[in-house]
C-alpha positions in Angstrom: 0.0 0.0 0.0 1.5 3.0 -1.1 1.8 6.1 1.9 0.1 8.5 -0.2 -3.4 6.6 0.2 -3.2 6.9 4.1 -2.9 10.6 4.3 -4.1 12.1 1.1 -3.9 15.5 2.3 -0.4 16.1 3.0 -0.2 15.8 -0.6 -2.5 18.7 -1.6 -1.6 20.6 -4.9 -1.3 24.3 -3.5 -3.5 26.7 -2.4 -4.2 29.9 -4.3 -5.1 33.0 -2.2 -6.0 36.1 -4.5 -4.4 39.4 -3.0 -6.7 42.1 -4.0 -7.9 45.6 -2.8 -10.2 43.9 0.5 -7.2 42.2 1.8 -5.4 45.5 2.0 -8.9 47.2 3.0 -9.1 45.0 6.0 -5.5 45.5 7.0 -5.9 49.2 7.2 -8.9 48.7 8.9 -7.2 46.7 11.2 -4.5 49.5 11.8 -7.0 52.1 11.7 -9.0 50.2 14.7 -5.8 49.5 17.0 -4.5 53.4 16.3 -8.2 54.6 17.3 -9.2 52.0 20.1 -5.9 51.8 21.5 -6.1 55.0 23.4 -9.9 54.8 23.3 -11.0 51.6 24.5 -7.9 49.4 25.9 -5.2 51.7 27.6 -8.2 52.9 30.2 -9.2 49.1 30.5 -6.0 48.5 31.0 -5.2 51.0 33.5 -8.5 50.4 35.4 -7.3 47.0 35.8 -3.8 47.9 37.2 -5.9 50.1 39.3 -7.9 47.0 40.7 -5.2 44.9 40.8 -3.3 47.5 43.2 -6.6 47.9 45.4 -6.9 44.5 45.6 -3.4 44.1 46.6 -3.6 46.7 48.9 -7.1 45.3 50.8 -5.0 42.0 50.7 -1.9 44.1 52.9 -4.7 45.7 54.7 -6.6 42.4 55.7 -3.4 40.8 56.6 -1.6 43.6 58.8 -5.6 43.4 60.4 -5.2 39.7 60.6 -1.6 40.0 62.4 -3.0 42.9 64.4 -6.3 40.7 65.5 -3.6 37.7 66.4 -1.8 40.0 68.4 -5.4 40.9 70.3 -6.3 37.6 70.5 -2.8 36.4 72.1 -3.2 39.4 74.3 -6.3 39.0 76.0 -6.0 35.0 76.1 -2.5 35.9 78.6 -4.8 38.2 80.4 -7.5 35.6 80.8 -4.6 33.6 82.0 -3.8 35.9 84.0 -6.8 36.9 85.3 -7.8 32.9 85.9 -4.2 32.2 87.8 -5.2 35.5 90.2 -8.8 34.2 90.7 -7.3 30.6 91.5 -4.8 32.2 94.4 -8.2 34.1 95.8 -10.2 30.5 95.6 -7.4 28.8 97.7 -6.7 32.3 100.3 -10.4 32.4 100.7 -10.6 28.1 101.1 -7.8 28.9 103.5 -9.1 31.6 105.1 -12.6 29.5 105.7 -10.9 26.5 106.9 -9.3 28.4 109.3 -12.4 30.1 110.5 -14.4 27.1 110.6 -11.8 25.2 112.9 -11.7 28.4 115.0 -15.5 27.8 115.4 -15.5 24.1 115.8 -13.0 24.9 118.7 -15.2 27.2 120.1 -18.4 25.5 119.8 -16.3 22.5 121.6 -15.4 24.7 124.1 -18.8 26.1 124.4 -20.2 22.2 124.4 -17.5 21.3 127.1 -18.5 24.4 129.4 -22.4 23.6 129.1 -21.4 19.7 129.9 -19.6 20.4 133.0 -21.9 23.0 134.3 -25.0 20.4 133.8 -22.2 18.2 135.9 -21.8 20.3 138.8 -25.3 21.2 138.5 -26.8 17.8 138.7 -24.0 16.2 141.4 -25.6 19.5 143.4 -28.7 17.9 142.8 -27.9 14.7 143.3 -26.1 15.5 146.9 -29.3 17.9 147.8 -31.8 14.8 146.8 -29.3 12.5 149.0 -29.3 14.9 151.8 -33.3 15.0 151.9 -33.2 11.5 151.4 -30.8 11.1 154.4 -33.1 13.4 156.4 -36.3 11.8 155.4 -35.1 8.3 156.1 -36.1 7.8 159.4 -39.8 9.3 158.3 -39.9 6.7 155.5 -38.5 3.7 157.1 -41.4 4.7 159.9 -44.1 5.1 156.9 -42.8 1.5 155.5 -42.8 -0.3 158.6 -46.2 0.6 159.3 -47.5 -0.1 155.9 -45.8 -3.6 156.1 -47.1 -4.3 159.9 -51.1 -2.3 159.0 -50.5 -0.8 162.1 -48.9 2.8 163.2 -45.1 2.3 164.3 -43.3 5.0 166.4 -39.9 5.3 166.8 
Protein backbone atom coordinates (compact mmCIF):
# COMPACT_ATOMS: atom_id res chain seq x y z
CA UNK A 1 0.00 0.00 0.00
CA UNK A 2 1.48 3.00 -1.09
CA UNK A 3 1.75 6.12 1.87
CA UNK A 4 0.05 8.46 -0.20
CA UNK A 5 -3.44 6.62 0.21
CA UNK A 6 -3.20 6.88 4.07
CA UNK A 7 -2.87 10.64 4.33
CA UNK A 8 -4.12 12.12 1.07
CA UNK A 9 -3.89 15.46 2.29
CA UNK A 10 -0.37 16.13 3.04
CA UNK A 11 -0.24 15.85 -0.62
CA UNK A 12 -2.46 18.66 -1.56
CA UNK A 13 -1.63 20.61 -4.92
CA UNK A 14 -1.34 24.31 -3.48
CA UNK A 15 -3.53 26.73 -2.37
CA UNK A 16 -4.19 29.85 -4.30
CA UNK A 17 -5.10 32.97 -2.20
CA UNK A 18 -5.95 36.07 -4.52
CA UNK A 19 -4.45 39.42 -2.95
CA UNK A 20 -6.73 42.14 -4.02
CA UNK A 21 -7.88 45.56 -2.82
CA UNK A 22 -10.25 43.91 0.46
CA UNK A 23 -7.18 42.18 1.83
CA UNK A 24 -5.37 45.45 2.04
CA UNK A 25 -8.87 47.23 2.98
CA UNK A 26 -9.10 45.01 5.95
CA UNK A 27 -5.51 45.46 6.97
CA UNK A 28 -5.93 49.21 7.19
CA UNK A 29 -8.92 48.67 8.87
CA UNK A 30 -7.18 46.74 11.24
CA UNK A 31 -4.53 49.45 11.84
CA UNK A 32 -6.99 52.14 11.68
CA UNK A 33 -9.03 50.17 14.67
CA UNK A 34 -5.81 49.50 17.02
CA UNK A 35 -4.52 53.44 16.34
CA UNK A 36 -8.20 54.59 17.26
CA UNK A 37 -9.25 51.98 20.10
CA UNK A 38 -5.89 51.76 21.53
CA UNK A 39 -6.09 54.97 23.40
CA UNK A 40 -9.91 54.81 23.27
CA UNK A 41 -10.95 51.59 24.52
CA UNK A 42 -7.94 49.40 25.88
CA UNK A 43 -5.17 51.75 27.56
CA UNK A 44 -8.16 52.90 30.19
CA UNK A 45 -9.25 49.12 30.50
CA UNK A 46 -5.99 48.53 30.99
CA UNK A 47 -5.21 51.01 33.54
CA UNK A 48 -8.54 50.43 35.37
CA UNK A 49 -7.25 47.01 35.78
CA UNK A 50 -3.81 47.88 37.20
CA UNK A 51 -5.90 50.12 39.26
CA UNK A 52 -7.87 46.96 40.68
CA UNK A 53 -5.22 44.87 40.82
CA UNK A 54 -3.28 47.46 43.17
CA UNK A 55 -6.63 47.95 45.37
CA UNK A 56 -6.85 44.49 45.59
CA UNK A 57 -3.38 44.07 46.63
CA UNK A 58 -3.59 46.74 48.95
CA UNK A 59 -7.10 45.26 50.76
CA UNK A 60 -4.96 42.00 50.73
CA UNK A 61 -1.95 44.06 52.85
CA UNK A 62 -4.67 45.71 54.68
CA UNK A 63 -6.59 42.43 55.69
CA UNK A 64 -3.38 40.78 56.59
CA UNK A 65 -1.56 43.56 58.77
CA UNK A 66 -5.61 43.45 60.35
CA UNK A 67 -5.21 39.74 60.65
CA UNK A 68 -1.60 39.98 62.38
CA UNK A 69 -3.00 42.86 64.39
CA UNK A 70 -6.27 40.70 65.53
CA UNK A 71 -3.56 37.72 66.41
CA UNK A 72 -1.80 40.02 68.43
CA UNK A 73 -5.36 40.91 70.33
CA UNK A 74 -6.30 37.63 70.46
CA UNK A 75 -2.78 36.43 72.09
CA UNK A 76 -3.20 39.35 74.34
CA UNK A 77 -6.30 39.00 75.95
CA UNK A 78 -5.95 35.04 76.12
CA UNK A 79 -2.53 35.94 78.62
CA UNK A 80 -4.75 38.25 80.36
CA UNK A 81 -7.46 35.56 80.78
CA UNK A 82 -4.57 33.65 81.96
CA UNK A 83 -3.82 35.91 84.01
CA UNK A 84 -6.80 36.89 85.26
CA UNK A 85 -7.77 32.85 85.85
CA UNK A 86 -4.24 32.17 87.81
CA UNK A 87 -5.23 35.52 90.21
CA UNK A 88 -8.80 34.19 90.74
CA UNK A 89 -7.34 30.62 91.53
CA UNK A 90 -4.79 32.15 94.38
CA UNK A 91 -8.21 34.13 95.76
CA UNK A 92 -10.23 30.54 95.63
CA UNK A 93 -7.36 28.82 97.75
CA UNK A 94 -6.69 32.26 100.28
CA UNK A 95 -10.39 32.37 100.70
CA UNK A 96 -10.62 28.06 101.10
CA UNK A 97 -7.83 28.90 103.50
CA UNK A 98 -9.07 31.61 105.10
CA UNK A 99 -12.58 29.52 105.69
CA UNK A 100 -10.88 26.50 106.87
CA UNK A 101 -9.27 28.40 109.32
CA UNK A 102 -12.39 30.14 110.46
CA UNK A 103 -14.40 27.15 110.57
CA UNK A 104 -11.80 25.15 112.87
CA UNK A 105 -11.74 28.35 114.95
CA UNK A 106 -15.54 27.76 115.42
CA UNK A 107 -15.54 24.11 115.82
CA UNK A 108 -13.00 24.90 118.69
CA UNK A 109 -15.22 27.22 120.10
CA UNK A 110 -18.45 25.48 119.82
CA UNK A 111 -16.33 22.51 121.64
CA UNK A 112 -15.44 24.66 124.14
CA UNK A 113 -18.79 26.06 124.39
CA UNK A 114 -20.20 22.19 124.41
CA UNK A 115 -17.47 21.31 127.14
CA UNK A 116 -18.54 24.41 129.40
CA UNK A 117 -22.38 23.58 129.14
CA UNK A 118 -21.40 19.69 129.89
CA UNK A 119 -19.61 20.44 132.98
CA UNK A 120 -21.93 23.04 134.35
CA UNK A 121 -25.01 20.41 133.81
CA UNK A 122 -22.25 18.17 135.90
CA UNK A 123 -21.75 20.35 138.83
CA UNK A 124 -25.33 21.22 138.47
CA UNK A 125 -26.76 17.80 138.72
CA UNK A 126 -24.04 16.20 141.44
CA UNK A 127 -25.61 19.49 143.38
CA UNK A 128 -28.74 17.89 142.80
CA UNK A 129 -27.90 14.74 143.25
CA UNK A 130 -26.07 15.50 146.89
CA UNK A 131 -29.30 17.95 147.76
CA UNK A 132 -31.77 14.78 146.77
CA UNK A 133 -29.29 12.48 148.99
CA UNK A 134 -29.29 14.89 151.79
CA UNK A 135 -33.29 15.04 151.89
CA UNK A 136 -33.17 11.47 151.37
CA UNK A 137 -30.84 11.07 154.37
CA UNK A 138 -33.09 13.41 156.41
CA UNK A 139 -36.32 11.82 155.44
CA UNK A 140 -35.09 8.27 156.12
CA UNK A 141 -36.10 7.79 159.37
CA UNK A 142 -39.76 9.26 158.34
CA UNK A 143 -39.90 6.72 155.52
CA UNK A 144 -38.52 3.74 157.13
CA UNK A 145 -41.42 4.67 159.89
CA UNK A 146 -44.09 5.11 156.92
CA UNK A 147 -42.77 1.47 155.50
CA UNK A 148 -42.78 -0.29 158.59
CA UNK A 149 -46.22 0.59 159.27
CA UNK A 150 -47.50 -0.13 155.93
CA UNK A 151 -45.83 -3.64 156.12
CA UNK A 152 -47.12 -4.26 159.87
CA UNK A 153 -51.05 -2.31 158.99
CA UNK A 154 -50.46 -0.79 162.11
CA UNK A 155 -48.85 2.76 163.15
CA UNK A 156 -45.14 2.32 164.27
CA UNK A 157 -43.33 5.00 166.42
CA UNK A 158 -39.86 5.31 166.85
Amino acid sequence: MPVTSQVPFLFAADVNVDVDLSVLAQIALFGFFIVVLKPVLFDPLLKLFEEREKLTDGARANARSMDERAAELLSKFESEIEKVRREAALERDRLRAETAKLEAKMMEEAKADAARILSTGREQIAQEVGALRSDLVASRPALAQQIASKLLGREVSS
